[in-house]
N, C-alpha and C positions, 0 to 999 in steps of 0.2 A: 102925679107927684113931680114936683120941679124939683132940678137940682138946686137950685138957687134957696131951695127952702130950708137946710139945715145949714148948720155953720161947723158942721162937723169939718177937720180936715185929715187927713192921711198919704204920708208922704214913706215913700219906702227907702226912702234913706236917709231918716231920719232917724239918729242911733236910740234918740228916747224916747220914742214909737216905738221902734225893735222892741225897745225893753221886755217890752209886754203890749203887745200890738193887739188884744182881745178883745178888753174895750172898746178902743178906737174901733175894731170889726164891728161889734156888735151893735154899735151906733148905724155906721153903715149902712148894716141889715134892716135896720127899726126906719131908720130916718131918709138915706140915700142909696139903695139897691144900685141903682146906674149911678155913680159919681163920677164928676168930673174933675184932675184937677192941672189948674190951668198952669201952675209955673212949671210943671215939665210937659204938659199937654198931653197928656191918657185920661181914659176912663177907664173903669174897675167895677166889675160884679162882686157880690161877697155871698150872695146866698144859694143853696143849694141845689134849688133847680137850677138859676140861669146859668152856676159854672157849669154843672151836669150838662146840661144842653151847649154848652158853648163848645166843649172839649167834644160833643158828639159831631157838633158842625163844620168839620176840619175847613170845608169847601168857603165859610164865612171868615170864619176865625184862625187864620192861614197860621201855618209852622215854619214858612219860607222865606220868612226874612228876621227869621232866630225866637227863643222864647224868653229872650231878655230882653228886660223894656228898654236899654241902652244900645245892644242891636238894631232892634226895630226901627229906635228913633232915628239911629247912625245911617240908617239904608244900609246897613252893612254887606258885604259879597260873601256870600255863604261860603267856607271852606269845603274840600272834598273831603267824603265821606262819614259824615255828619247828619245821619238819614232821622237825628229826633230835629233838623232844620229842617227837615224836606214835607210836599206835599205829594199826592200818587201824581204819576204814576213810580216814578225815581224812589219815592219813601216806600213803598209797599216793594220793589226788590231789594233795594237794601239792608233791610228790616228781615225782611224772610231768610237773607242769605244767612243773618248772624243769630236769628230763632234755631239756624240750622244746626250750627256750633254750639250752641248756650243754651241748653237742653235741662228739662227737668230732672232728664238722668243722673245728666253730667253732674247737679249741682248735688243730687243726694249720694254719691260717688264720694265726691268730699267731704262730706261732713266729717265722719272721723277724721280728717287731717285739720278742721278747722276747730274740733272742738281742740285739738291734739292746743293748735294753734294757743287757743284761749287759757290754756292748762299751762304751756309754756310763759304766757305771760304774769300769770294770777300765782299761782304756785309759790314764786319768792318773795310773794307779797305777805303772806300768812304769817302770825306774828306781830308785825311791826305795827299793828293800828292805826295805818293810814297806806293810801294810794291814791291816786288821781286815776279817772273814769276816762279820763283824755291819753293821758301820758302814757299808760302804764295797761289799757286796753285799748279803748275805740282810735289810738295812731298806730298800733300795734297788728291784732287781726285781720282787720276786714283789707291793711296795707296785705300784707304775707298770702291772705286768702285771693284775693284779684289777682297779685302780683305770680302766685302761683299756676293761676288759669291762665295767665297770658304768657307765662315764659320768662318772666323778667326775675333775675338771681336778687337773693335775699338782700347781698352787699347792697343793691344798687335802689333798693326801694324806698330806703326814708330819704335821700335824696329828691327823689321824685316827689313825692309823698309833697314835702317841704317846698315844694316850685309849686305846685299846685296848691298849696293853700294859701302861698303868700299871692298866686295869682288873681284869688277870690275877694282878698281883702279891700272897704269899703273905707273911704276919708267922709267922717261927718256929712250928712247932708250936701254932697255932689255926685250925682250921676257920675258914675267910672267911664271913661274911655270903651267903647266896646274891644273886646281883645280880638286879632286877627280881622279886621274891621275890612282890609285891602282882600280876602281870598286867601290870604298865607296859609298853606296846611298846617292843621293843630299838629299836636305830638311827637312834633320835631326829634325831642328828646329819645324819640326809641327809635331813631333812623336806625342806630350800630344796629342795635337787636333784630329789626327784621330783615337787616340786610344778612346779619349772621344766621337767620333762621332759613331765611332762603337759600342759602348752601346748606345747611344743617338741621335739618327738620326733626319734628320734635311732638309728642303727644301733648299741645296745650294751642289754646284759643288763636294764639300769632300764627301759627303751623294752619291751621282749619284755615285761616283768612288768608290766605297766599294758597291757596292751592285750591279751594271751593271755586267751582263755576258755575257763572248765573247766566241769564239771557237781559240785559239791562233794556231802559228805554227805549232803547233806538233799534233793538231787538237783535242787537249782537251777543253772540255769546263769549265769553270770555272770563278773566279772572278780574281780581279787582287790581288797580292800578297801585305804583307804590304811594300814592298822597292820597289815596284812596284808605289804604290800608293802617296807613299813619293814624287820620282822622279818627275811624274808628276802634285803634287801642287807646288813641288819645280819650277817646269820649269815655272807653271801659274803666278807663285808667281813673278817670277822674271820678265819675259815678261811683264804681267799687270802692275807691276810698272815703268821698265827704258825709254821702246820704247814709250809709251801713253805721259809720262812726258819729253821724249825728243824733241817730236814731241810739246809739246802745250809751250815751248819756245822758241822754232825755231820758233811760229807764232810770238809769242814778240818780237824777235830779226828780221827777215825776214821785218816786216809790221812795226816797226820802220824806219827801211831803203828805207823803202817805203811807204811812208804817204801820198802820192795820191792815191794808192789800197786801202790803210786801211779806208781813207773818203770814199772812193765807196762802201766799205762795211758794213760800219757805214750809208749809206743812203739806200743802197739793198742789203740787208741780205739774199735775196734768192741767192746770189753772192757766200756766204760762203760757200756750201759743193765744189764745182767747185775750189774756191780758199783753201780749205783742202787739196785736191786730189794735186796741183799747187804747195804746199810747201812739201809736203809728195814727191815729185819728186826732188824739188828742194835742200832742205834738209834732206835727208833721217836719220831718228834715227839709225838705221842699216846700215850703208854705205857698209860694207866689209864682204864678206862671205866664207871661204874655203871648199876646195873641195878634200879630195883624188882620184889619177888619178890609175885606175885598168888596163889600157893598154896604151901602148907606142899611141900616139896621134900625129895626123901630122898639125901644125898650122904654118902658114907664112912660109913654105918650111924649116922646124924645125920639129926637133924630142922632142917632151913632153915624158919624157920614164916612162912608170911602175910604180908604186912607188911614183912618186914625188906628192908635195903636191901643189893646184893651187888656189889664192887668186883670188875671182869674186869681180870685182869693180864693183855693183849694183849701186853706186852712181854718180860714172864716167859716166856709160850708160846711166843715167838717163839725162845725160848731151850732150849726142853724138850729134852733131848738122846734122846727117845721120840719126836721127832718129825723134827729136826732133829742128825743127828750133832755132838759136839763143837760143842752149840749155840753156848758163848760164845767160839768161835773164829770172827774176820772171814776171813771166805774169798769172794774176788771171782768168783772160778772152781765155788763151789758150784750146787750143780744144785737149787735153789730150792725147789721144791713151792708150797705157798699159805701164805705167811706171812699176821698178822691185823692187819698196821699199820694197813691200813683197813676194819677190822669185817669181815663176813662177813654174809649173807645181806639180812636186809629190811634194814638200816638202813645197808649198804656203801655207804660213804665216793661220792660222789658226783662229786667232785673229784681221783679217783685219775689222771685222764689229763692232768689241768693241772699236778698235781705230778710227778709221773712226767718230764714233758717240761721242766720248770723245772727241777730236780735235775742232767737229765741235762745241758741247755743251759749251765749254768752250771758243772758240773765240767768241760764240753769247752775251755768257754770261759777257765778260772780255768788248766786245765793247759795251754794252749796261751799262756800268757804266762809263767806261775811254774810251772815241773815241779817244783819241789821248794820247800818250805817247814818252818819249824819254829817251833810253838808260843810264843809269848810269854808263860808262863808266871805272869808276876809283874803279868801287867797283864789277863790276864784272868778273866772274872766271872759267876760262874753262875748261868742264871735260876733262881727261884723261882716257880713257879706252879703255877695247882690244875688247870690242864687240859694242857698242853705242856711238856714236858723240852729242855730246852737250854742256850744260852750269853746274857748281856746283852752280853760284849766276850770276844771270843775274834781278840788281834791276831796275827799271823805274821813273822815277819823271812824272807824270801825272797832268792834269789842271782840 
């Protein structure tokens, strides 16, 4: 199949593409598997197997020169401690050090303080016949529930919160500036806090990262450095906030459009983690992933040569009807298999079980006050960004 054969086109920063970029996937899929497209110069898989296989071939489809196609293109300098940039042997101790801290324990630990969390938010909303999904939950929880695990005080979190999304923000159809593009450590913003932590230790994720010792690449044993440590609250920080809060108004938006699932759920609530997993496929917060290609690659009787940089539609496959029956139909009762919302193999999502449990905490919690709602259509507003697909205000009128 040539790429030259369809006239489909697909550009990831193009806002009316965003809109609803399904379509355009599922063209993709039918017509150009490997696409090329030249005025930013990538290629893109969209179907099932070849992301599956791509995300398993860390050693082809490199992590090391970032997973934003604005990285990759930049050459950027990888900042320190940023181990979802790295490849082994440096990502495989990175990674283990903070599987060490961020523990399935730890995370079922919290729950009652997060659902505490969502009760806190939702509770003074009861009444009035309207809220926002955005404002008034998904900037609120899953801000307090990170913010919680890493130490950082409640004053100081919508602040943050608000640096980081306005960092994310995309201008019409231009490739963003890569950010920290020179090496500068992320996370700048919680220098005070771990320098206070480091005098002042504390039972939470910042304390674990300043004091765990590993045996790093070079086979020294040691702790992690302070732009080491940065990096990685910076990365918690941002992860725990965009993807959790992307995902819990995509249920708003999703289960509006579908108010015969959302009454099944409102009556069997054991219905909900199955219908989590359902929308986590169907609307992925992370839709798009890139990859640098370390050798010439042979797909669809095409040469991928060296060098170039390859865009993984995770969201598209999540849609493949080769993989997934009647992909672009929402079905709560589907019998799941391994969607790829959270990558697949060395470089899977690390944070799969604190999202999973926020998602699911906050739809039990959102339907056990408002069993039914519908869209505010005229008032709400679609993010724009180069790494997470969602809503800036998606508000409800409720009964």
């Amino acid at each position: 199949m040539s790429i030259a054969a369809s006239d489909v086109y697909y550009d990831p920063y193009d806002f009316e593409i965003d809109t609803d970029p399904y379509p355009i996937w599922r063209r993709l899929r039918e017509e150009a598997p490997l696409y090329y497209n030249e005025k930013y110069d990538f290629y893109a898989l969209s179907r099932y197997d070849d992301v599956d296989d791509a995300f398993s071939d860390w050693k082809t489809y490199s992590s090391a020169k970032g997973t934003l196609l604005e990285m990759i293109k930049a050459d950027a300098s990888i900042p320190p401690g940023l181990f979802i940039f790295e490849d082994p042997p440096a990502h495989d101790q990175h990674r283990s050090l903070l599987s060490r801290v961020f523990t399935p324990r730890r995370i079922l630990e919290i729950e009652p303080k997060v659902r505490e969390f969502c009760a806190r938010s939702l509770d003074p909303l009861v009444g009035t016949g309207r809220f926002d999904f955005i404002a008034n939950l998904a900037a609120e929880m899953p801000m307090r529930t990170i913010g919680m695990l890493l130490g950082i005080p409640e004053a100081d979190q919508v602040a943050i919160r608000e640096g980081i999304d306005e960092g994310l923000r995309l201008e019409d159809g231009v490739m963003p500036e890569a950010r920290n593009a020179d090496g500068e450590a992320v996370g700048m913003e919680f220098a005070e806090y771990i320098d206070w932590r480091r005098e002042h230790p504390s039972d939470d994720l910042m304390t674990d990262l300043l004091n765990a010792e590993f045996t790093d690449e070079h086979g020294e044993l040691r702790t992690l450095r302070r732009e080491e440590v940065l990096g990685y609250v910076g990365l918690l920080a941002a992860a725990g906030n965009e993807t959790t809060g992307r995902l819990i108004v995509w249920t708003g938006k999703v289960l509006a459009d579908h108010p015969d699932q959302r009454q099944e759920l409102v009556e069997n609530p054991e219905l909900i983690p199955n219908a989590i997993e359902e929308l986590l496929r169907f609307e992925p917060p992370s839709p798009v992933n890139s990859r640098y290609v370390t050798r010439d690659v042979e797909l669809y009787g095409l040469t991928v040569p060296q060098g170039s940089a390859m865009v993984l539609l995770n969201a598209s496959a999540n849609r493949d009807d080769r993989k997934f029956p009647d992909g672009d139909r929402f079905d709560i009762h589907r019998e799941m298999g391994r969607h790829l919302t959270f990558g697949y193999g060395l470089h899977f999502c690390l944070g799969t079980h604190l999202a999973r449990m926020e998602g699911r905490l906050a739809l039990e919690e959102v339907l056990k006050r408002f069993p039914t709602w519908e869209v505010d259509w005229d008032h709400a507003v679609q993010a724009r960004t180069t790494t997470v697909r969602g809503w800036e205000s998606l508000p409800v009128f409720t009964h």
